[in-house]
N, C-alpha and C positions, 0 to 999 in steps of 0.2 A: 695518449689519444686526444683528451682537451686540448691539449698542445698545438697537437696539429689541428683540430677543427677551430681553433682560434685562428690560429694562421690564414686559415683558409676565407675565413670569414673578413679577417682584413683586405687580404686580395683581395676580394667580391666585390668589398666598398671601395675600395681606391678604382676600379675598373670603373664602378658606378661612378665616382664622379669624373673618372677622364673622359668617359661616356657624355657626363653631364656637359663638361666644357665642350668639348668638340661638338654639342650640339646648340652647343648657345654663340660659339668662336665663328660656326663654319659658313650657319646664315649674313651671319656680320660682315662675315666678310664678301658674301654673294652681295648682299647690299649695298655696300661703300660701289662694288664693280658697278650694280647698275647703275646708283644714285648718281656717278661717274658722268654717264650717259645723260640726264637731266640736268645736271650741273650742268652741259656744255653749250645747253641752248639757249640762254641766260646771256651768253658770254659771250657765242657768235653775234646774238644782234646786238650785243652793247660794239663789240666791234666794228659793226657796220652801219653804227649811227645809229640805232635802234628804226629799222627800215616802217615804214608802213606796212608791209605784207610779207613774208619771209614764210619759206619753207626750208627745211631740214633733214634728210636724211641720215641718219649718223648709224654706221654699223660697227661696235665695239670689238677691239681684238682681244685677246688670250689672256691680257695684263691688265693690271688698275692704268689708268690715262693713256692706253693704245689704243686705236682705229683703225680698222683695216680702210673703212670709206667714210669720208664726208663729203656727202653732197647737199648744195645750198642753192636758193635762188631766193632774191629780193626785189623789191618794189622800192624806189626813194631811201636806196639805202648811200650811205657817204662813206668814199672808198678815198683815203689819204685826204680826207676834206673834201672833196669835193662830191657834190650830191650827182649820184646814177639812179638815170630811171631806171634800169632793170641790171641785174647781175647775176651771174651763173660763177658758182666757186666748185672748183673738187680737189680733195686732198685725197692721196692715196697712203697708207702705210704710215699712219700720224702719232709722233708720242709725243706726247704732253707732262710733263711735270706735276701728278697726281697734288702734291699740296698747294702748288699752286691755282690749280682749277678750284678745291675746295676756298682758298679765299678770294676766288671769284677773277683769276687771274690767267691769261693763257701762255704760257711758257711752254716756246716749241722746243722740246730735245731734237727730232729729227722726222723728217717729211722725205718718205721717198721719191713721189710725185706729184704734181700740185697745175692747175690750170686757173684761166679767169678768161671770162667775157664779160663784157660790160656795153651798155647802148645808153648814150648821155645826148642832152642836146644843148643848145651854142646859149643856152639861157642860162642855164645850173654852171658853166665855163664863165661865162663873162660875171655871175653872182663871186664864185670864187675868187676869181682874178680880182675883183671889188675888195676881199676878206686880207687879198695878199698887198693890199696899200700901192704898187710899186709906181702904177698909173691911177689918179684918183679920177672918179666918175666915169671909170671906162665903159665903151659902149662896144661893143663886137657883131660885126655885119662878115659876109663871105663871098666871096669871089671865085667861083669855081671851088677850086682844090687850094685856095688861100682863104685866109683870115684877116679881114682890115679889125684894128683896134684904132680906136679913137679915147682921147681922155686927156686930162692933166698930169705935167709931172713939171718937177721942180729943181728947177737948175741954179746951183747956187744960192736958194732961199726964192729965187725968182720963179712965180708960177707961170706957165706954157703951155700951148694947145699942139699936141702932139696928135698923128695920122702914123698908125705905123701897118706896116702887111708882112704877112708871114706865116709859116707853117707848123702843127706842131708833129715833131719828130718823137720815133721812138729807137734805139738801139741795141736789143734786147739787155736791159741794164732794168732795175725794178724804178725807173722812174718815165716822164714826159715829160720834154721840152721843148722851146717853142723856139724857131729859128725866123730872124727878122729878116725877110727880104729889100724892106725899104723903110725908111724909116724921114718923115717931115715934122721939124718943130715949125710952128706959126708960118706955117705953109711955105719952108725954104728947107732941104735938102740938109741932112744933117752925115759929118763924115765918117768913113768905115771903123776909124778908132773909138771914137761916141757908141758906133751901135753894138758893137762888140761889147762894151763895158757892161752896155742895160742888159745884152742877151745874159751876160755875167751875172748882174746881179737879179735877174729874173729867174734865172732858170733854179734848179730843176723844177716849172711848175708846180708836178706834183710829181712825191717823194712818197715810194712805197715802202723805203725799207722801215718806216716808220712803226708797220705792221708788223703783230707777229710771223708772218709768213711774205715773207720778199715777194711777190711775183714778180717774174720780167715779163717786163712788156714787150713783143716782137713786132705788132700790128695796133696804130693807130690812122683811121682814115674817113674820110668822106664818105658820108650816103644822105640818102635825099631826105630821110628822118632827123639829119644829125649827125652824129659820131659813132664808131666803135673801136672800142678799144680790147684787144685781147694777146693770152699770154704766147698763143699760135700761130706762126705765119701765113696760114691757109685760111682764117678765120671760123676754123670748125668751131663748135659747141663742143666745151670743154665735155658733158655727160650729158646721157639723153635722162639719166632718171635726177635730175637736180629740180624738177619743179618747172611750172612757169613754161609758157608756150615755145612749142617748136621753132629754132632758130639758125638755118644754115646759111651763113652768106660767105660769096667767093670774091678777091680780092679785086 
């Protein structure tokens, strides 16, 4: 009869503490999931140049580093180098790489759906084109639905006053480039071989695959503020709940 009331009393304690773990294991691991979620807002604005204003939606999924939604919008944030005054992001269906978020890092495993709009103006363009050396002291004015560039560039070691016009293009591919319609060194007509070479070594502008998240570009174009650039050929607003004032424009 000791026997078994021994027995039994070990049960009791072993329960006791599997009891114990599972109530110290279970929180743990509800917190790593949420901390997940604060972790990741850290890490959007470092990827978008640490914006002046930035909102964030993030709705976590089922798993440690899943998201059903993220939705974003910023203020002066810098999207592949280059500075946007406003930007609207949504990710649908996002997994992330759980230890890499923990050091501070975002490694996409898989995005099932993903948008961008952006509204930049010819000032934060021609700043960048400055950062990219290829024309020095360049200055950027507009012509309708064209772009004249002006600046220096160096031929042979010999410096030059260049006038060039052109448009920048998009081909749903995650990058922008810039197609030269014409192109004058020291005010004489330069030939189609020369301009081909610079579109060459200019291009891609800017380069999104740089980004965790590829977006294609389908739509970049003229409006009377500037620019927009976006991942949709209709120029919808990627989400209406990403923050940051209502914005529908048609092509």
């Amino acid at each position: 009869m000791k026997r078994n009331i021994d027995r039994m009393s070990r049960r009791c304690a072993a329960l006791v503490v599997v009891a114990s773990l599972l109530v110290t294991v279970v929180p743990a691991r509800a917190a790593v999931s949420f901390a997940s979620v604060e972790l990741l807002r850290p890490i959007l604005a470092k990827m978008l140049g640490n914006p002046s204003q930035m909102h964030a939606d993030v709705v976590p999924d089922g798993y440690e580093g899943g998201y059903a939604r993220i939705s974003m919008y910023a203020q002066g944030a810098a999207v592949g180098g280059m500075r946007i005054d406003e930007v609207w992001i949504r990710l649908i269906g996002a997994s992330f790489d759980p230890e890499e978020l923990r050091r501070g890092t975002l490694k996409v495993l898989q995005v099932r759906d993903s948008g961008l709009f952006g509204r930049l103006n010819l000032q934060n363009i021609e700043a960048f084109l400055k950062q990219q050396g290829t024309i020095k002291d360049v200055r950027l004015s507009r012509d309708e639905d064209s772009v004249i560039a002006t600046g220096t560039l160096s031929f042979n070691g010999v410096p030059a006053q260049v006038r060039l016009k052109g448009l920048f293009q998009v081909y749903g591919e995650p990058e922008i480039r810039f197609h030269i319609e014409a192109l004058a060194v020291n005010g004489l007509p330069v030939p189609y071989l020369f301009v081909e070479r610079l579109e060459q070594q200019m291009n891609p502008v800017v380069d999104f695959r740089s980004w965790p998240v590829p977006f294609k570009i389908r739509s970049f174009r003229n409006t009377q503020g500037g620019f927009v650039l976006s991942s949709q050929r209709d120029f919808a607003q990627p989400c209406n709940d990403c923050g940051g004032p209502e914005l529908r424009l048609t092509p």
